[in-house]
N, C-alpha and C positions, 0 to 999 in steps of 0.2 A: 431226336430227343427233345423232352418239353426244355422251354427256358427255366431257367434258375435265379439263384441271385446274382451269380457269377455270370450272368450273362446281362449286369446292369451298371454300366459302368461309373452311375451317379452314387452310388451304392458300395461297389467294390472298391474301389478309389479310397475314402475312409476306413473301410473294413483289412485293409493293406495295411492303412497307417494303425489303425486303434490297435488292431491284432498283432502287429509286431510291437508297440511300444507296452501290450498288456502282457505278452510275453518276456521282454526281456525287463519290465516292473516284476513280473513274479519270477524271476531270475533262471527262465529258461533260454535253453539255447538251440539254434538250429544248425543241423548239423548236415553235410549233405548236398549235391545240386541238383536240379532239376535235369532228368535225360532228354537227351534230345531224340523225342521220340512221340508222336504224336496220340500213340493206340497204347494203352500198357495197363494192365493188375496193379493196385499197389496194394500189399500185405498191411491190414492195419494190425499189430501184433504189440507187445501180448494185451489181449483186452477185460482187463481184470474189474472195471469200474466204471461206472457213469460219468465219470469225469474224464474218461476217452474222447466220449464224442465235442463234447466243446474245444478240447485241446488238439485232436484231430481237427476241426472245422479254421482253428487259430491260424495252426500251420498251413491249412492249404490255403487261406486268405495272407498268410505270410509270403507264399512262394509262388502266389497267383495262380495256382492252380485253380483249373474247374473241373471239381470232380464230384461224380456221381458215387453211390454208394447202396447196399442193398443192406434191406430191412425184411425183419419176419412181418407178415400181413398183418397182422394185430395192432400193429403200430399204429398201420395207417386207417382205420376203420373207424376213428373219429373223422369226422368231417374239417373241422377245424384245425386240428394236428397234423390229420392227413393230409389236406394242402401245404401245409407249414413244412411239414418234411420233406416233403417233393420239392415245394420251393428250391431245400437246400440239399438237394440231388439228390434223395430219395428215393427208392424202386421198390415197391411192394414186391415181397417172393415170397411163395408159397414151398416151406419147407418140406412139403409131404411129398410134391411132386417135385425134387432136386434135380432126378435128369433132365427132365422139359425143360427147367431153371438152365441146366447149363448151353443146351444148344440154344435155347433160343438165345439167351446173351450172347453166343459166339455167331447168329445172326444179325444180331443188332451192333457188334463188333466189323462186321463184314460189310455193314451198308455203311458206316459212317466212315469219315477221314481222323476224326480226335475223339479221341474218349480215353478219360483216365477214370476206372472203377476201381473202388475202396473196398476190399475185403478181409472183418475178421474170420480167417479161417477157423477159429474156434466156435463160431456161429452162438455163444451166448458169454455171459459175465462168470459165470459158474464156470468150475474145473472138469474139464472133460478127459476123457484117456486118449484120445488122440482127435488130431484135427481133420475137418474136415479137407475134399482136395477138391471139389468143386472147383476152385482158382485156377489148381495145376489145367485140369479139362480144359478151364475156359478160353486160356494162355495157350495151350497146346493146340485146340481147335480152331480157333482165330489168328493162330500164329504172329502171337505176341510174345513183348518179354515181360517179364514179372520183376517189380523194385519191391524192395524190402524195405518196407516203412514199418517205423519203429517210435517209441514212447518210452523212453528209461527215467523212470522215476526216481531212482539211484540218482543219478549223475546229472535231473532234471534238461536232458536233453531229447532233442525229438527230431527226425527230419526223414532224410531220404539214403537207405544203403547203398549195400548191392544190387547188380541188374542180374538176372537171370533170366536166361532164354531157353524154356523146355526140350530138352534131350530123349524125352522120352521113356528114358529112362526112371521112373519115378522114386525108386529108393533111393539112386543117387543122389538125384537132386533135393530131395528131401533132408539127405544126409546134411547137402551145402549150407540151405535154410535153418536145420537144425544148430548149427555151427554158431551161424551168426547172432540167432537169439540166445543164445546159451549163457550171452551175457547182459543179456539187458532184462530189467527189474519192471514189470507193473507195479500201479499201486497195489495193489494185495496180493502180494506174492506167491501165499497161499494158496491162491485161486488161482495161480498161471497152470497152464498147461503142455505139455511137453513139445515143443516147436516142430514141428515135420514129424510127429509119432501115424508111420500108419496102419492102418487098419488091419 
């Protein structure tokens, strides 16, 4: 995996301190520990607004996590931005081809020792009718577990849930996931989408 920012200790070191003290300045809370587990999905849910991804970015500089995340290709098709995002674990994917999307993440899962990827399974800010399971795949084929990371703009807290380890079973476990969001608030509520609805 390329270097990041998280992999510059001159860097994160500040990014630790600013990002927790900016967070609990705007009166968020972290909720949650870090699993001990080196490989794992983290659900970024629900992702209702552009103000995810910075609060998302906060907390994983809160918790020292280093974690990569994927993006629709468009993003990254500036030059300038496109380095910038990658900087801060960015992965260009090409949504038209999802299957290719998922094994080869669970290739790139299978050659490394640590990776923590960031996925909204709603794959956009708009309301969709059910989420995508790309994740479940990814988690299933790599034979990983899945945290439930979450953003409640309600209760202004953010951090790390449940762990889930794929069964295989996929409406069950869907079920689980669905359980958990059921109460937690995006910014536009309007826009969230129904947590483990599938297909």
């Amino acid at each position: 995996m390329k270097k990041t920012v998280f992999d510059t200790s001159i860097i994160t070191v500040p990014l630790h301190i600013l990002s927790s003290g900016i967070l609990k300045i705007l009166g968020w809370r972290r909720e949650g520990r870090l699993p001990d587990f080196g490989k794992f999905i983290l659900i970024g849910a629900p992702h209702t607004s552009n103000w995810d991804f910075p609060l998302v970015l906060a907390y994983a500089f809160s918790y020292r996590i280093k974690v990569f995340w994927l993006g629709k290709e468009s993003l990254f098709r500036n030059r300038v931005l496109g380095r910038l995002f990658q900087w801060f674990g960015g992965i260009p994917v090409d949504r038209v081809k999802s299957q290719d999307a998922v094994s080869r993440t669970v290739e790139i899962f299978n050659a490394v020792e640590k990776l923590v990827l960031v996925i909204s399974p709603e794959g956009t800010r708009k309301k969709v009718k059910k989420w995508r399971t790309g994740f479940y795949h990814i988690a299933r084929g790599a034979r990983i577990p899945v945290v439930l990371g979450f953003l409640d703009y309600r209760r202004k807290a953010g951090g790390l849930g449940p762990v889930l380890f794929p069964s295989g079973n996929l409406g069950a476990d869907m079920e689980k996931i669905r359980a958990f969001y059921a109460t937690v608030t995006g910014k536009r509520p309007e826009l969230a989408s129904p947590a483990g609805c599938l297909p």
